[in-house]
C-alpha positions as CSV (number, residue, x, y, z in Angstrom):
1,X,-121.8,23.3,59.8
2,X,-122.3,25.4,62.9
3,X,-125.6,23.7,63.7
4,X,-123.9,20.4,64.0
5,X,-120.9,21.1,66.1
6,X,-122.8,21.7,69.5
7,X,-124.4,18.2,68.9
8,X,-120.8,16.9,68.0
9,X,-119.3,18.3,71.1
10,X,-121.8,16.8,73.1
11,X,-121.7,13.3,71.7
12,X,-118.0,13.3,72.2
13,X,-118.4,14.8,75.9
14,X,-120.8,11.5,76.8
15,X,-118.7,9.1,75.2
16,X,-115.6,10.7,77.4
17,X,-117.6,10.4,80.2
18,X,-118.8,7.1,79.9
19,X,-115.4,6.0,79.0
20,X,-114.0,6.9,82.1
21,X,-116.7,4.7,84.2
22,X,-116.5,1.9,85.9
23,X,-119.5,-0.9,84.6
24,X,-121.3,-0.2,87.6
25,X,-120.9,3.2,87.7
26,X,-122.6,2.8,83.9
27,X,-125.2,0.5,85.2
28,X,-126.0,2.6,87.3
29,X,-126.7,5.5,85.3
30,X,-129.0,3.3,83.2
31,X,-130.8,2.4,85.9
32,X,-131.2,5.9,87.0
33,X,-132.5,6.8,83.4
34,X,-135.1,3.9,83.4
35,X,-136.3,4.6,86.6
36,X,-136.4,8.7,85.8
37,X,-138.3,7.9,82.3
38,X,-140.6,5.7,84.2
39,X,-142.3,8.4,85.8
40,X,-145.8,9.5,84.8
41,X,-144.6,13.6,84.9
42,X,-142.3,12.7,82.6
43,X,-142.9,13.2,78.7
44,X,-139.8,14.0,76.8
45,X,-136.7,11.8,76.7
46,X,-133.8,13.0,78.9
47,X,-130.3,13.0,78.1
48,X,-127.5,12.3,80.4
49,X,-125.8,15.6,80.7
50,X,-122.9,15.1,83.5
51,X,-122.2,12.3,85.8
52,X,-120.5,14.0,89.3
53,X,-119.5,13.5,92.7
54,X,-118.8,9.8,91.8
55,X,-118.0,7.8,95.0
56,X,-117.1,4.2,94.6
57,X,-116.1,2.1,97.8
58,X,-115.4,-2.1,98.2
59,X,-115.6,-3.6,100.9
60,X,-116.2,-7.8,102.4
61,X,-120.3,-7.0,101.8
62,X,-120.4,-5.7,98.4
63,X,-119.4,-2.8,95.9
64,X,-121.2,0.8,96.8
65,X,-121.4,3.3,94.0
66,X,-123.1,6.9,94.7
67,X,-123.4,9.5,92.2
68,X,-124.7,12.6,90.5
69,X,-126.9,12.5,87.2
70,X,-127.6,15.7,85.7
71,X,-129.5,15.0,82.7
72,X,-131.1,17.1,79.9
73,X,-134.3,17.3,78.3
74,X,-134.5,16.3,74.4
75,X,-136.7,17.1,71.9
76,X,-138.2,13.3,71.7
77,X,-141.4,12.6,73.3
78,X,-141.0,9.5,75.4
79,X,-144.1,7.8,73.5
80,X,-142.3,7.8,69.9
81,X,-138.0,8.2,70.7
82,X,-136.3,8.5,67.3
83,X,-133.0,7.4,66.2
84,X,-131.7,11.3,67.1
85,X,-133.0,13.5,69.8
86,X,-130.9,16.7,70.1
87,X,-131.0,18.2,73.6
88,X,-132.9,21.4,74.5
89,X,-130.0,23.3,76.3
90,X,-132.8,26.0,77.5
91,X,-135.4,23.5,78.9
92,X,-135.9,21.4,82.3
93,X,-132.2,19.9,83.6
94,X,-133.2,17.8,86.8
95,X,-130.2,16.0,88.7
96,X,-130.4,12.6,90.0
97,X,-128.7,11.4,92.9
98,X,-127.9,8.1,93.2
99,X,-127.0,4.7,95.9
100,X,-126.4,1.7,95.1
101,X,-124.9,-1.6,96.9
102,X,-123.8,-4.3,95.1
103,X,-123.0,-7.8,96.5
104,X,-119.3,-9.3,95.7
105,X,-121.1,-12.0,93.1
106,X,-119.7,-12.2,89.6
107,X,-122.6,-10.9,88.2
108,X,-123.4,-8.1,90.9
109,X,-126.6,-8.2,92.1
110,X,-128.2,-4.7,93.4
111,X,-128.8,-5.4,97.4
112,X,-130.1,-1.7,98.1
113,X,-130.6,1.3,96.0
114,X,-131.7,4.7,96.5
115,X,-132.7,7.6,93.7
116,X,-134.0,11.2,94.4
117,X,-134.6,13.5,91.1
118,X,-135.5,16.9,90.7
119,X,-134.6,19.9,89.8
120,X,-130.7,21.2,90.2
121,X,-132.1,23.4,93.3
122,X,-134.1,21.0,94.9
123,X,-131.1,18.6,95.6
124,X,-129.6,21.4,97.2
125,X,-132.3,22.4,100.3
126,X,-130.4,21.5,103.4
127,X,-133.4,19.0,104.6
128,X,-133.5,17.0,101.2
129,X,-129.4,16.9,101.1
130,X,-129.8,15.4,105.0
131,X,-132.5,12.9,104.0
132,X,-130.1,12.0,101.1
133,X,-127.2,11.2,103.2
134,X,-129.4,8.9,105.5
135,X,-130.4,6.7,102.9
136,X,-127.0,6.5,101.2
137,X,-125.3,5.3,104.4
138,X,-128.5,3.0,104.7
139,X,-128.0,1.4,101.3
140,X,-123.9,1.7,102.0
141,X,-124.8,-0.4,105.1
142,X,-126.6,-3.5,103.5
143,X,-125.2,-6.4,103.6
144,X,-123.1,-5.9,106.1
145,X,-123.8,-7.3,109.7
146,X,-127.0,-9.0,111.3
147,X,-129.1,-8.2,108.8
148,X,-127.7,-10.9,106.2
149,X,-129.9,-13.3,105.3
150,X,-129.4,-17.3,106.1
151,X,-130.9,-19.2,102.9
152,X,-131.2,-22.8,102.7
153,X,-127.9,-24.1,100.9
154,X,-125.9,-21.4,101.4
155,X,-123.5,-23.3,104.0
156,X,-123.0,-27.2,104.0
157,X,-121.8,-29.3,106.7
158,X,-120.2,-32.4,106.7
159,X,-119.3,-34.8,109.0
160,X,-116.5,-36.8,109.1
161,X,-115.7,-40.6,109.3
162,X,-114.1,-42.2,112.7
């Protein structure tokens, strides 16, 4: 019985978090899992462990969502996943940060994203955390402005009788 409770705690503590998230906020932690698996240095499956330092801001351009990811490794190899991969609490914990800017459609479409992952202390050198906060305003900033583009269709123009 003891073996199973750490596993039960920790289901229960992802499905809190991901309760309390907005749907892009979930998207993009799926993203962010996709694009981290993707990698060729990566062999094992990850977990999400904690999503932090969630910002979520609307505005007349679009919907941007910046967070944390800290994720876990598991003991699946990313080759063959199985139905249940228990986390490895004493193995590799990278965190993810992640921008994203969504545009006001009703199926939001990503305008700009922006994902650095590592380990928990290479997010924190002072030269990676300022890179960081450069491309988060840059993806905060799309869509807004001169940089909008003008596609054929998107405004129509009639013209009236005498």
């Amino acid at each position: 019985v003891s073996l199973w409770l750490p596993l039960a705690l920790g289901v229960a503590a992802v499905a809190a978090v991901a309760a309390g998230q907005s749907p892009l906020q979930r998207r993009v932690v799926r993203d962010v899992l996709e694009y981290f698996h993707g990698r060729s240095s990566v062999h094992f499956l990850f977990k999400e462990r904690e999503v932090d330092g969630v910002i979520e801001r609307e505005d007349p351009s679009g919907t941007f969502v910046q967070l944390r990811l800290g994720l876990v490794q598991t003991t699946c190899r990313k080759r063959a996943p199985q139905r249940h991969c228990r986390p490895l609490e004493s193995r590799r914990k990278p965190t993810c940060l992640a921008c994203y800017k969504f545009d006001t459609g009703d199926v939001p479409k990503v305008l700009d994203k922006y994902h650095n992952c590592g380990p928990s202390h290479h997010l924190a050198a002072k030269e990676i955390r300022q890179r960081d906060e450069a491309e988060c305003r840059a993806v905060e900033e799309a869509g807004k402005g001169g940089d909008t583009l003008y596609l054929p269709g998107m405004f129509a123009f009639s013209r009236g009788l005498p």
